[in-house]
ZAFI-640619 format. One record per residue (C-alpha): residue number from 1; residue in three letters; x, y, z. Coordinates in steps of 0.1 Angstrom, whole numbers. Layout:
<recs>
+-----+-----+-------+-------+-------+
!   i !  aa !  east ! north !    up !
+-----+-----+-------+-------+-------+
! NUM ! ALA !     X !     Y !     Z !
...
+-----+-----+-------+-------+-------+
</recs>
This chain:
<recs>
+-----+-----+-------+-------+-------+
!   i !  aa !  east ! north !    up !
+-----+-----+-------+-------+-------+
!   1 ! UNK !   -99 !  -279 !   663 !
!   2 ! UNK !   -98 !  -240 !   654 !
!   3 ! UNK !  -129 !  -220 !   654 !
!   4 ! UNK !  -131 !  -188 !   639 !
!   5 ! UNK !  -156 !  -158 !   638 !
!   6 ! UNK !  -157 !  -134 !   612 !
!   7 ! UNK !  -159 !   -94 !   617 !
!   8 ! UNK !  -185 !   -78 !   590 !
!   9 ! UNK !  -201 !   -51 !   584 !
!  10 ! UNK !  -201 !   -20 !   565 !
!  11 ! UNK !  -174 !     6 !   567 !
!  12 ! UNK !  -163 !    30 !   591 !
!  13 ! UNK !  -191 !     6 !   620 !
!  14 ! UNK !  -163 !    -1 !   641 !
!  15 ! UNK !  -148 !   -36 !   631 !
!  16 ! UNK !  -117 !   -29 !   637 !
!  17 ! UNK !  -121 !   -10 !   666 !
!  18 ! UNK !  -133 !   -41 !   682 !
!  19 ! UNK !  -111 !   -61 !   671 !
!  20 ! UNK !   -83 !   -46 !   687 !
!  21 ! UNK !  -101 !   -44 !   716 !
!  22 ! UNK !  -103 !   -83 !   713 !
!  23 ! UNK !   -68 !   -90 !   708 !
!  24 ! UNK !   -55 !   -63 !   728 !
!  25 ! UNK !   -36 !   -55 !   699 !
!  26 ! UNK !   -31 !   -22 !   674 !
!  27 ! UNK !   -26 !   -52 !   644 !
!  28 ! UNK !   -56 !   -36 !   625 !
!  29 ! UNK !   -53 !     3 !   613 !
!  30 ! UNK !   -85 !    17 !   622 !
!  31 ! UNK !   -91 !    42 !   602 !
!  32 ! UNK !  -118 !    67 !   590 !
!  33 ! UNK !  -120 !    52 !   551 !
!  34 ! UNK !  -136 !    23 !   535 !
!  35 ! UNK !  -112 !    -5 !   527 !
!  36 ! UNK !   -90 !     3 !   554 !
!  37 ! UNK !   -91 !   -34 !   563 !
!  38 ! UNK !   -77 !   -52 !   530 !
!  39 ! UNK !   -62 !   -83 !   540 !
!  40 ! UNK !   -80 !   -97 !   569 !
!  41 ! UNK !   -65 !   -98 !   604 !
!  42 ! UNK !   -66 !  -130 !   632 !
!  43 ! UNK !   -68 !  -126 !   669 !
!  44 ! UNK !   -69 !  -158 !   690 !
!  45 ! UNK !   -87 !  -143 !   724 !
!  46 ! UNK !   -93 !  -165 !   758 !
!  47 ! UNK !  -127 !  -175 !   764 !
!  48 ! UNK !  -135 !  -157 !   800 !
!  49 ! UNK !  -143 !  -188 !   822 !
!  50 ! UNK !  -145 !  -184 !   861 !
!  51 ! UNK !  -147 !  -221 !   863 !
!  52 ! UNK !  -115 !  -224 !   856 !
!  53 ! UNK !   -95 !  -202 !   879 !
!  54 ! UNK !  -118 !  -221 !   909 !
!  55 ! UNK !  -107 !  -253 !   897 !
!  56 ! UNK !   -72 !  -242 !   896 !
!  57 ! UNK !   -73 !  -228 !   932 !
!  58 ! UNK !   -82 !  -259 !   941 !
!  59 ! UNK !   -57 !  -281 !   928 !
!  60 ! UNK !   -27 !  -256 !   933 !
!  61 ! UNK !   -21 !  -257 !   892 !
!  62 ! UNK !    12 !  -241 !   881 !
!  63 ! UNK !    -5 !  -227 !   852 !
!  64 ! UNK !   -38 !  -216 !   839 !
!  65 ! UNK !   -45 !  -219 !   802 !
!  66 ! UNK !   -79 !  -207 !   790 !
!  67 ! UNK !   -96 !  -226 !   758 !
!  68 ! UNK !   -93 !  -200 !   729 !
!  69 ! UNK !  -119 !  -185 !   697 !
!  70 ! UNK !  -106 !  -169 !   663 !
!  71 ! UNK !  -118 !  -137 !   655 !
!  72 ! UNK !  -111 !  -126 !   617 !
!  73 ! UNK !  -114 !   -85 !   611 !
!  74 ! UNK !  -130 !   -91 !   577 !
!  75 ! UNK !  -127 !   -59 !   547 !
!  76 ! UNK !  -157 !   -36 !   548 !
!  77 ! UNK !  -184 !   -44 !   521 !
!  78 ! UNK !  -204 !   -28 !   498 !
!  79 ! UNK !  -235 !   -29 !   477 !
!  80 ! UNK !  -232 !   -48 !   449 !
!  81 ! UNK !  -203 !   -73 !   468 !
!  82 ! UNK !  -221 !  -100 !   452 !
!  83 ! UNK !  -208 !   -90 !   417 !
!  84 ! UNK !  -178 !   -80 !   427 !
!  85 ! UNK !  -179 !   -43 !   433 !
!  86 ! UNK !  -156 !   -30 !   462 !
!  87 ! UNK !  -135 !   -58 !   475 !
!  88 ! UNK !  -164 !   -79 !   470 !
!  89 ! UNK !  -149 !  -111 !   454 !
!  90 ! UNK !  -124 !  -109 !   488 !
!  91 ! UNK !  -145 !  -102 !   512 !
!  92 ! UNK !  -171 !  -131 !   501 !
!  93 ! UNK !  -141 !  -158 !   502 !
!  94 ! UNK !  -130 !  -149 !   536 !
!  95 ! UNK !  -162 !  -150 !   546 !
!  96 ! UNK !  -165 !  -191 !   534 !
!  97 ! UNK !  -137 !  -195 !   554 !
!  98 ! UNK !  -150 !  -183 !   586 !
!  99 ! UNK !  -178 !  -205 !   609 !
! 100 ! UNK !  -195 !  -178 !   626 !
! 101 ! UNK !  -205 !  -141 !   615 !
! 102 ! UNK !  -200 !  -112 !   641 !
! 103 ! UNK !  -218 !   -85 !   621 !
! 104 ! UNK !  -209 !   -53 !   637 !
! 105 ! UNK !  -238 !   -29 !   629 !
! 106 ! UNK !  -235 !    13 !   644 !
! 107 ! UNK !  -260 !    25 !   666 !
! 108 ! UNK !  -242 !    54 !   673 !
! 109 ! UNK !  -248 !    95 !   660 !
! 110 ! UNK !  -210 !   110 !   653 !
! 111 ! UNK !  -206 !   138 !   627 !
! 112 ! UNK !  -167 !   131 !   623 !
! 113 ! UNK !  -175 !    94 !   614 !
! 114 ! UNK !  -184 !    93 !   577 !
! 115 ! UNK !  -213 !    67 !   574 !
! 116 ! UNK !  -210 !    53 !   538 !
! 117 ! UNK !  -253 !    58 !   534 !
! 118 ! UNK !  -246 !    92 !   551 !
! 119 ! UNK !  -270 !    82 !   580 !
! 120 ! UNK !  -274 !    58 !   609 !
! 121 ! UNK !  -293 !    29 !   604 !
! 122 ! UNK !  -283 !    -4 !   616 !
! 123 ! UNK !  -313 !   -25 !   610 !
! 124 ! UNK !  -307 !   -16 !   572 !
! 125 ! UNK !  -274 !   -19 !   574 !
! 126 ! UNK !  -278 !   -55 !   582 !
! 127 ! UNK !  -300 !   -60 !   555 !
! 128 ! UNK !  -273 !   -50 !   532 !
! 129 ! UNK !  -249 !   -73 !   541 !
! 130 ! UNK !  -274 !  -102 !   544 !
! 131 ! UNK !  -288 !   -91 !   508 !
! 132 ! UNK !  -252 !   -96 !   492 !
! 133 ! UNK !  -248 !  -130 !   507 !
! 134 ! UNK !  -278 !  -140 !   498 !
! 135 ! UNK !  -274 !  -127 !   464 !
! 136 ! UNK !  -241 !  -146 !   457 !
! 137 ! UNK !  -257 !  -180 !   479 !
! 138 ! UNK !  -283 !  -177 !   451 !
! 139 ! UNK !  -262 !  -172 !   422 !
! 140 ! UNK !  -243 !  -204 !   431 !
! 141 ! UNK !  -273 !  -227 !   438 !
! 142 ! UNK !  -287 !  -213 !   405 !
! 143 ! UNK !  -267 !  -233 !   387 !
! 144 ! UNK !  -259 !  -263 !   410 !
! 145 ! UNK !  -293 !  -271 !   415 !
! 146 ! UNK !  -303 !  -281 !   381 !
! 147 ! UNK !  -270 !  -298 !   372 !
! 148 ! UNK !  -278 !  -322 !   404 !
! 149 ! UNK !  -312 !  -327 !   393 !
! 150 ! UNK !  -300 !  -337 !   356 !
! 151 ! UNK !  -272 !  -362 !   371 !
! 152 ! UNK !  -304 !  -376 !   393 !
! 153 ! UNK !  -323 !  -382 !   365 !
! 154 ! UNK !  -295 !  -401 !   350 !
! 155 ! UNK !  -294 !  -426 !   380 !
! 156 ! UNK !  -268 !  -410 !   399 !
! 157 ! UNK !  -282 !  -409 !   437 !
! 158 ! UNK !  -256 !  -387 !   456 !
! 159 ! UNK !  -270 !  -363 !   427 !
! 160 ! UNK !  -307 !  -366 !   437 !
! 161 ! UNK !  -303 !  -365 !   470 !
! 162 ! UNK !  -281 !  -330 !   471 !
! 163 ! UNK !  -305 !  -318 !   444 !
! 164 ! UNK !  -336 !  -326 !   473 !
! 165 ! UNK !  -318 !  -306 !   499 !
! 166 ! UNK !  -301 !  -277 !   482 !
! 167 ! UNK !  -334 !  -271 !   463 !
! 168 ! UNK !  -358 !  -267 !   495 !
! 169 ! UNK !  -325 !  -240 !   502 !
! 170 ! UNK !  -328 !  -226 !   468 !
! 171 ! UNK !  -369 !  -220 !   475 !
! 172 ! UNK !  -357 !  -204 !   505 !
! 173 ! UNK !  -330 !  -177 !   491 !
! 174 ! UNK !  -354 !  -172 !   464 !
! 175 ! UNK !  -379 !  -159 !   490 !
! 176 ! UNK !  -353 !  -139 !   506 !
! 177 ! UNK !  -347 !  -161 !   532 !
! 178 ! UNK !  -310 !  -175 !   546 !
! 179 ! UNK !  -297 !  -205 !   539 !
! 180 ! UNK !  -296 !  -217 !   576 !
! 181 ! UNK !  -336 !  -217 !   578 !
! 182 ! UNK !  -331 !  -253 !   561 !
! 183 ! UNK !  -340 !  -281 !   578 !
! 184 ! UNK !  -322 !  -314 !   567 !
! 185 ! UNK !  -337 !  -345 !   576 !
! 186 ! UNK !  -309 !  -365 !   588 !
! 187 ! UNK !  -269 !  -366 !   589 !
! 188 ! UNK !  -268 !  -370 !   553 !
! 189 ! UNK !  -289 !  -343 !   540 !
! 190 ! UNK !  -273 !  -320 !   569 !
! 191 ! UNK !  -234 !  -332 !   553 !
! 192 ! UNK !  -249 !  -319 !   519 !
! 193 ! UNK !  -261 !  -293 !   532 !
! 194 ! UNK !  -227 !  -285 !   551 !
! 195 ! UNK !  -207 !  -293 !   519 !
! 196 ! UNK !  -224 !  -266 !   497 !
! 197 ! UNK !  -205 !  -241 !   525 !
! 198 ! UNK !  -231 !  -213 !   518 !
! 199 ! UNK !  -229 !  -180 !   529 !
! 200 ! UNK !  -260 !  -178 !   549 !
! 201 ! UNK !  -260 !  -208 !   562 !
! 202 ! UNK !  -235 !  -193 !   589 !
! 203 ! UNK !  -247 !  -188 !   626 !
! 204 ! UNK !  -252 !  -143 !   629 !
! 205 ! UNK !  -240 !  -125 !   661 !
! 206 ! UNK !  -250 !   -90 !   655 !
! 207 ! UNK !  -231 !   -66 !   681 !
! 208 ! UNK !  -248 !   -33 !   686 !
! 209 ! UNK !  -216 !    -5 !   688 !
! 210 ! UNK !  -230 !    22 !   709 !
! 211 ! UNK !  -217 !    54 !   723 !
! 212 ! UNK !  -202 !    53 !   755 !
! 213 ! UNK !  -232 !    69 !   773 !
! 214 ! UNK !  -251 !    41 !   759 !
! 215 ! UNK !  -229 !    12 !   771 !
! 216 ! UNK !  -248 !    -1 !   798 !
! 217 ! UNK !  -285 !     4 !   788 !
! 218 ! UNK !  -282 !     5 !   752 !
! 219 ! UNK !  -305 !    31 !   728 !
! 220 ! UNK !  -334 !    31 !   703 !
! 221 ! UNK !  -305 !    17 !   676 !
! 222 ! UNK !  -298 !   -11 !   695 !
! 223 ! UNK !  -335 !   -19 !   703 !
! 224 ! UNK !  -344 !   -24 !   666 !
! 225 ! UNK !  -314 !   -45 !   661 !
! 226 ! UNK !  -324 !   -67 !   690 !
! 227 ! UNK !  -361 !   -73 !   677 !
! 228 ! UNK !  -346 !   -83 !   641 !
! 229 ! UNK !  -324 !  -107 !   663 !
! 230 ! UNK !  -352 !  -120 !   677 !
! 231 ! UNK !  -373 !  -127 !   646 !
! 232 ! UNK !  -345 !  -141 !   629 !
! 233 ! UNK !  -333 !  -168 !   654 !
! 234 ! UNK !  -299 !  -150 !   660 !
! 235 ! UNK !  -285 !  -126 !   691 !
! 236 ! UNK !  -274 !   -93 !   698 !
! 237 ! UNK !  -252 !   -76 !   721 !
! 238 ! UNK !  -245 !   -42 !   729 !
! 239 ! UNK !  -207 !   -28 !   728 !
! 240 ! UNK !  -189 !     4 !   728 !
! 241 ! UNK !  -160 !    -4 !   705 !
! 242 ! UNK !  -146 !    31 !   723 !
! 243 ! UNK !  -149 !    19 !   759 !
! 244 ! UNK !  -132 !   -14 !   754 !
! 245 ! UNK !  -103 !     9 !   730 !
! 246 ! UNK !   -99 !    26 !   763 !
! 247 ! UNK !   -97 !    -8 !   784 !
! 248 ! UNK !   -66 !   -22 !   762 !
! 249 ! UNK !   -31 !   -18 !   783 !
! 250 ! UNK !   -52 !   -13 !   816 !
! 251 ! UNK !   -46 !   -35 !   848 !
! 252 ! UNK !   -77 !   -54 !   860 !
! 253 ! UNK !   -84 !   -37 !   886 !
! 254 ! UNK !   -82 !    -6 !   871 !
! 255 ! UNK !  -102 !   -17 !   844 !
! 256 ! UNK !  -131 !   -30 !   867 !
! 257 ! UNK !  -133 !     5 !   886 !
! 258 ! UNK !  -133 !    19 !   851 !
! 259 ! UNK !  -165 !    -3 !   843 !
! 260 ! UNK !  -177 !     1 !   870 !
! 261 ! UNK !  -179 !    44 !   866 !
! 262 ! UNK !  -200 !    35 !   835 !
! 263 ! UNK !  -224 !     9 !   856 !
! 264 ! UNK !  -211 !   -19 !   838 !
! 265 ! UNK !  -197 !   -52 !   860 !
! 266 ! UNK !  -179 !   -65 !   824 !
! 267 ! UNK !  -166 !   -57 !   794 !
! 268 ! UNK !  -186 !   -59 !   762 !
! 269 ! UNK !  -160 !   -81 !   747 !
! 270 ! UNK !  -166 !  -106 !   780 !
! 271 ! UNK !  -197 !  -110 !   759 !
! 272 ! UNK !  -191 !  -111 !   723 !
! 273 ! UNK !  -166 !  -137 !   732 !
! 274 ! UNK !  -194 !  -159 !   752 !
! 275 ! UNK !  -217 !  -154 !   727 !
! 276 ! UNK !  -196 !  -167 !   697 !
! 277 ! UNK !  -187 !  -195 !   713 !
! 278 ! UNK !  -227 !  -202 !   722 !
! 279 ! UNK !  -231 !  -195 !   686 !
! 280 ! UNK !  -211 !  -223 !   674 !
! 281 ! UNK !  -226 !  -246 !   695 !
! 282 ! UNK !  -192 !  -252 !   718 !
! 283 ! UNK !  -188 !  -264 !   750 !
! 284 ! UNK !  -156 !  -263 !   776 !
! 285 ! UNK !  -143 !  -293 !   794 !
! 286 ! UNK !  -114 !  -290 !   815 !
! 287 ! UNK !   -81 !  -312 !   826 !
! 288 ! UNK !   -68 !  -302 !   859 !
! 289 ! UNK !   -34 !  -313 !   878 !
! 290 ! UNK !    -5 !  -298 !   899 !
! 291 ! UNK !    15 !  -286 !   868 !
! 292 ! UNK !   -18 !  -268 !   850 !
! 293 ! UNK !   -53 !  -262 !   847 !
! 294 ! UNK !   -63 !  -264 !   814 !
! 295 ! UNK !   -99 !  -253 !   792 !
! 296 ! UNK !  -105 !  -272 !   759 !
! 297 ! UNK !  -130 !  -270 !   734 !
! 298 ! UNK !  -156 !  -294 !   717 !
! 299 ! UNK !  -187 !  -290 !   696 !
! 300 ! UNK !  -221 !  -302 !   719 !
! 301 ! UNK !  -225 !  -337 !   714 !
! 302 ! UNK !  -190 !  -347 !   709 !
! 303 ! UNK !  -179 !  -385 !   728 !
! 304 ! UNK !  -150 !  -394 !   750 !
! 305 ! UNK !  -127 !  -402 !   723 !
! 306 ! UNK !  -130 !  -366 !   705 !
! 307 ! UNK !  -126 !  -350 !   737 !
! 308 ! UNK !   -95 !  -367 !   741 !
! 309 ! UNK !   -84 !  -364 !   707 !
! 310 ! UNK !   -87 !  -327 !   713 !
! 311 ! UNK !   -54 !  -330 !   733 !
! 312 ! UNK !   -37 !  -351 !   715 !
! 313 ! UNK !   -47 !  -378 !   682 !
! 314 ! UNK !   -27 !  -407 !   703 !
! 315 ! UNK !   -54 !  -400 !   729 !
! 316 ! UNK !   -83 !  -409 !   705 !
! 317 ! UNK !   -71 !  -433 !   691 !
! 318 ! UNK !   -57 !  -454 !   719 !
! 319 ! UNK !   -89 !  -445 !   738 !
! 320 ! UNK !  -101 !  -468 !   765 !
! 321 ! UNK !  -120 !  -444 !   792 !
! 322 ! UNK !  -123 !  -408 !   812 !
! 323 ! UNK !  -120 !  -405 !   849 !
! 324 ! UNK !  -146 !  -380 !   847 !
! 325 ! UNK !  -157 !  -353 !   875 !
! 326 ! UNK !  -189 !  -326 !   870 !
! 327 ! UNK !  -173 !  -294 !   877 !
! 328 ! UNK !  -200 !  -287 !   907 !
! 329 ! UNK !  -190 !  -318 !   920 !
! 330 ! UNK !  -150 !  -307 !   916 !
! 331 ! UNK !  -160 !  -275 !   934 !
! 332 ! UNK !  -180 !  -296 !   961 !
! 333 ! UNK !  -158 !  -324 !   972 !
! 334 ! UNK !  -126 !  -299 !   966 !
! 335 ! UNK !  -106 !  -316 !   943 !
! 336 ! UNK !   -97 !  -354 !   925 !
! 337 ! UNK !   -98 !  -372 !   960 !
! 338 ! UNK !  -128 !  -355 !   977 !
! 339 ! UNK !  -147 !  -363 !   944 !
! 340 ! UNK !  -130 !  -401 !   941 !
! 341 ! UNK !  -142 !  -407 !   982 !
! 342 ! UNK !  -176 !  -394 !   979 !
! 343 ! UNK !  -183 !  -420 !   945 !
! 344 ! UNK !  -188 !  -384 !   922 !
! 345 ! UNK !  -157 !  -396 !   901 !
! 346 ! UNK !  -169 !  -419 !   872 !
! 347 ! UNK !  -156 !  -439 !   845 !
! 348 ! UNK !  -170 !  -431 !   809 !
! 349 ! UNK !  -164 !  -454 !   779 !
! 350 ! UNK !  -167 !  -442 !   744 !
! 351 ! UNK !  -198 !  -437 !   738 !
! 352 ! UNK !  -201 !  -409 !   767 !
! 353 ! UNK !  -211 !  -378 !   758 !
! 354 ! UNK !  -193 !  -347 !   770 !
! 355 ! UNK !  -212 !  -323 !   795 !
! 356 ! UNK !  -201 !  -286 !   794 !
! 357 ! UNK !  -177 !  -279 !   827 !
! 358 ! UNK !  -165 !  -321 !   828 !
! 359 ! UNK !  -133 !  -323 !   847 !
! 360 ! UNK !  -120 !  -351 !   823 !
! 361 ! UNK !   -85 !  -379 !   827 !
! 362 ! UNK !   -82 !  -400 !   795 !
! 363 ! UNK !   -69 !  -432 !   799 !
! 364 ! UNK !   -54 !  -441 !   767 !
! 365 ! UNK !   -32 !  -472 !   749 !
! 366 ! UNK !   -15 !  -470 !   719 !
+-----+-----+-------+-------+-------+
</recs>
């Protein structure tokens, strides 16, 4: 199961600044132009865990392999993306294709960086990229919403139904609202919903780039930004695309001294990656032997038999249980045994839901 998270924002914020921070990688030319990003660049980056170095530490694993996120450095946009203008028509369809927007919005004065408005205002900055999803979101339920509500009127209930849902959405865009305000009343209404793959129905990171002297406090920028995040149901964090530039290549501890000069205990990107992974509602469950240590991913909610199919589809579908261990009670008893002697190991059928940090064994038959 991949998971990606899509870089915006407007030109010249620092998108792909960050994102070679993230994949410790010089794949994306950052340069001082719009469109310098065209076609859009993928980084896979580990999710920083601690849990799973301890578990590994314990069990005296040959390898560690860290569960892994997406991130897509996504074309600048424009006003009037909507309609095409720019690279709208691009930048729109790679947003689709994306689960989670990382909105990158500058919060940082710099006379050598040309801002495309000419002057720094992140909050409104936002708004234009929120207005030009919206914008094309309404467009396109403009015209699905009445041809569902003809087909409904004609007996056709799949019709009615979608044409129920999408037009309490359609009230909503109209009012300058984002699509993921909706509420559906059940699975059904939420897999129409899900089908109609709208723009602003997308979960919103927005990450603050400050100025290095900024980095650990923030500024007046980043302050707005947070109280839009906060009255739109989203998060923030604060980043300096420039420190974590100046992290890639470094050793860690060289790195941590580095933070630590600035009064920071982690990198920005520590947290951008946490919180896109919060965003998409994911949890980590772990497998843990001699030969590795392992992190996987799975949405909250997901059962045994997804969790093991998350390894490997023979898994799910031969399920039959999971020798399953909490992680504090891993760390606790000090491994399988200590956890097996003390009763904390227990077996889980298929309708067991998966807790964040389970130390899982599938027992399978195919």
């Amino acid at each position: 199961m991949g998971f990606k998270c899509g870089i915006v924002g407007l030109p010249n914020v620092g998108k792909s600044t960050l994102f070679n921070a993230l994949t410790d990688t010089q794949s994306a030319q950052a340069a001082n132009y719009p469109f310098c990003t065209i076609e859009p660049n993928v980084g896979n980056v580990s999710v920083p865990d601690d849990r799973l170095n301890k578990l590994a530490a314990i069990a005296g694993s040959a390898k560690i392999i860290p569960t892994q996120l997406a991130f897509v450095d996504i074309a600048g946009l424009v006003r009037g993306a909507s309609k095409g203008e720019g690279l709208g028509n691009q930048f729109l369809g790679n947003i689709r294709e994306v689960d989670a927007i990382v909105h990158v919005l500058r919060c940082f004065e710099n006379d050598d960086i040309q801002h495309v408005d000419n002057h720094v205002d992140p909050v409104a900055d936002a708004e234009t990229v929120e207005t030009e999803l919206l914008l094309s979101d309404l467009e396109s339920l403009e015209k699905r919403v009445p041809a569902f509500i003809k087909k409904g009127q004609q007996g056709d209930k799949e019709a009615k139904a979608a044409a129920s849902v999408l037009g309490q959405t359609l009230e909503l865009l109209r009012e300058g609202k984002p699509a993921r305000l909706t509420v559906p009343g059940d699975d059904e209404e939420a897999r129409i919903f899900a089908q109609a793959q709208l723009l602003t129905s997308k979960p919103v990171l927005y990450v603050c780039n400050v100025g290095e002297e900024d980095a650990a406090t923030g500024n007046e920028y980043s302050a707005k930004v947070a109280e839009k995040a906060k009255a739109d149901g989203a998060n923030s964090v604060v980043v300096s695309a420039a420190i974590e530039a100046d992290l890639v290549g470094m050793e860690l501890e060289e790195r941590m001294e580095f933070l630590s000069d600035l009064g920071l205990t982690e990198t920005g990107l520590s947290r951008v990656i946490r919180s896109g992974y919060d965003l998409l509602h994911l949890i980590t469950f772990f497998t843990v032997g001699p030969k590795e240590a392992r992190a996987w991913t799975v949405e909250v909610g997901s059962k045994g038999p997804q969790a093991a199919g998350e390894i490997h589809s023979d898994f799910e579908r031969g399920f039959i249980r999971a020798e399953t261990i909490a992680y504090d009670d891993y760390i606790a008893c000090n491994g399988e045994s200590g956890a097996r002697d003390a009763g904390k190991l227990r077996q889980e059928g298929k309708e067991y839901v998966v807790k964040d940090g389970d130390v899982l064994h599938f027992k399978f038959n195919v």
